[in-house]
N, C-alpha and C positions, 0 to 999 in steps of 0.2 A: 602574457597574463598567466600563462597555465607554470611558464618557468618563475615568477616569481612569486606567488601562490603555492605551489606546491612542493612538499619539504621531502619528498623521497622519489624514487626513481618509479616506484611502482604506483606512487599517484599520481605522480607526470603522465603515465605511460596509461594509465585508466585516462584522465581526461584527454587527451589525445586522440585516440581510438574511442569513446563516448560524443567527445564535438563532431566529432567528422561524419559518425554514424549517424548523431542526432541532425546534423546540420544545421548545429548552434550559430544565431548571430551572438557576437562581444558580450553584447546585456546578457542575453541568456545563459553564456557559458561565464560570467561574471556574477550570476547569482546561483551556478550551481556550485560554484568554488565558496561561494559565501554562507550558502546552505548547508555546506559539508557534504556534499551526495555522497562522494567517496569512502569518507564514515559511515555514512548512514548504509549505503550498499553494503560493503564489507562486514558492517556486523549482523545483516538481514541473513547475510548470503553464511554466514559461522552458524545462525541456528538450524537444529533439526524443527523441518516441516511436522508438523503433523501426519501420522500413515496415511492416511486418504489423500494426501498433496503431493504432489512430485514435486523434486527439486528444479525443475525449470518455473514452475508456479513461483515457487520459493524467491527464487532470484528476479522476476519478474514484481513482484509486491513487496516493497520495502515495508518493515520493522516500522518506521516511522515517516512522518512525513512531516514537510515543516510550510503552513499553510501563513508566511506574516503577511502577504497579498492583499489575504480578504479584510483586512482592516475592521476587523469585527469590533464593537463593544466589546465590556468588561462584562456584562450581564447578555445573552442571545441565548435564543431557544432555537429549536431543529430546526424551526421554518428557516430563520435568518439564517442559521448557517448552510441550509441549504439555497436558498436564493443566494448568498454573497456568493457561492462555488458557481452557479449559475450567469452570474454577472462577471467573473471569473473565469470563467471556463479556458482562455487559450492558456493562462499561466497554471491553471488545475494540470491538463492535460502535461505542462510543460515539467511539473510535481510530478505525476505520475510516470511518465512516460508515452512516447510519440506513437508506442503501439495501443495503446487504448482512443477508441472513437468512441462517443459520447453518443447514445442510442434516446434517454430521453430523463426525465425527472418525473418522480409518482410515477413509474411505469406500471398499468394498468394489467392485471393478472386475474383472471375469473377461477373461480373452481368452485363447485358444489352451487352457480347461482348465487354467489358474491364475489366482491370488488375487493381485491387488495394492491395496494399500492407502494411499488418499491422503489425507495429514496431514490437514489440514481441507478441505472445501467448503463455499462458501457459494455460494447467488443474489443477485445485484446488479438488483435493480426499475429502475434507473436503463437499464442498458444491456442487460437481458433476456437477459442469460446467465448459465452457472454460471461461478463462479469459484474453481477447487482452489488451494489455498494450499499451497506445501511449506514447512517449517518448516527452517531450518539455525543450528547456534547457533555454526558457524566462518565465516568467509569466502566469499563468493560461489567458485565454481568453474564454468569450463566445463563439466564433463559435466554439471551441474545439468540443466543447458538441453535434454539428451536425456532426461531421466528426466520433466520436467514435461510434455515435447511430448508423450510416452506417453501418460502420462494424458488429455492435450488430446483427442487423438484417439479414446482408450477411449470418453471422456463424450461427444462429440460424434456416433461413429457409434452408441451403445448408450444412452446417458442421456439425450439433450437431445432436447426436448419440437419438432416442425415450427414450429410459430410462435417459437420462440426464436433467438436468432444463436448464434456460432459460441461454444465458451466461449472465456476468458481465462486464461490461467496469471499466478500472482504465486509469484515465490521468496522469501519471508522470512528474509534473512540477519543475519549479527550483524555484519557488514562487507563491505563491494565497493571493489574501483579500476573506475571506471567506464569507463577507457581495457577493460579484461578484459572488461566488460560489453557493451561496445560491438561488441567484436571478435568475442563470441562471439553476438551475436544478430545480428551483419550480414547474414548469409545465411542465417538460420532466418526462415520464409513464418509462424511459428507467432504470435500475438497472446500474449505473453511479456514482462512486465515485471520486473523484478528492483529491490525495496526491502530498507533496510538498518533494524536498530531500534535503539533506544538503552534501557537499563532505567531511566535515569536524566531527570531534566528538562532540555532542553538550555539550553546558554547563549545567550539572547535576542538578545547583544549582537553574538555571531559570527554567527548569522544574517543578522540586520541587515545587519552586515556585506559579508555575501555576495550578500544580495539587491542592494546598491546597485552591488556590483561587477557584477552581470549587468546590470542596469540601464543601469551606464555604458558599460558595452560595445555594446549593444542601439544607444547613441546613436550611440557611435564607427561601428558596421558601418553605421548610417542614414545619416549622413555620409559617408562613404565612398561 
């Protein structure tokens, strides 16, 4: 599958070393080939993190995610999209990665003598922290950015375990201009990544695309 699927030596040689680690059945590693992981990796792993994010975070949370699974309606609100990921949850996990375990939905955080409630959390084994997911089904938005640091800090002085690191915030949007992304995580200290999702399978060929355009650039700037 992986040899006639895959058009270079260096994607062969990622799904390879990814089935094996992941311990892909057929299906599984037949719809990450379908998914484009490969792409979608490689161009996660080309941007600069934000300062607050180490680059193991980085390559750990993909840029984007491609959610055609949940079979959503054309019109769905936060609940829905979070209940379908719920009802979803092995191929969620399967999107994301095998190091993320699913902790709970509206995870429940007190502070000051109220209740606040974060969309999902998971644990990442990889990087030994918790990681709350906020779910948004419009556009990335700056204030985002204050309501996920909230939580950051709820879990970090009330929830997280001495031997664990600091946690990680992910915004789950249905779109971002990454110039707004930029601007507004410049001077947040907070470990805060913001990914976009598609409901649909993306097209392989603009990836591609795009992967070769950072590439050429990569060479230009080496040059230079």
């Amino acid at each position: 599958m992986i040899l006639s699927k895959a058009k270079s030596k260096e994607e062969r040689d990622f799904y390879v070393v990814l089935a094996a680690r992941e311990q892909y059945s057929s299906r599984e590693l037949e719809r990450q080939l379908d998914s484009a992981y490969y792409e979608r990796y490689m161009l996660s792993a080309g941007k600069q993190p934000p300062q607050a994010v180490k680059q193991d975070v980085r390559k750990s949370i993909l840029d984007t995610y491609v959610l055609e699974f949940l079979d959503l309606p054309e019109q769905y609100s936060e609940k829905n999209f979070r209940k379908a990921i719920i009802e979803n949850l092995k191929q969620f996990i399967l999107e994301f990665g095998r190091d993320f375990t699913f902790i709970g939905e509206e995870y429940r955080v007190q502070v000051g003598g109220q209740d606040f409630y974060i969309d999902l959390l998971f644990y990442n084994r990889a990087l030994s922290c918790l990681v709350p997911v906020e779910l948004k089904i419009g556009k990335f938005k700056p204030e985002h950015i204050g309501q996920i640091n909230f939580y950051l800090e709820a879990l970090d002085r009330d929830v997280k375990k001495p031997n664990e690191n600091p946690s990680v915030g992910l915004i789950l949007c249905a779109g971002k201009d990454d110039a707004v992304v930029e601007y507004a995580l410049s001077r947040s200290m907070s470990p805060t990544l913001v990914s976009d999702y598609t409901l649909k399978l993306p097209d392989k060929k603009l990836l591609k695309d795009k992967l070769r355009e950072l590439a050429e650039l990569a060479v230009a700037d080496g040059e230079e």
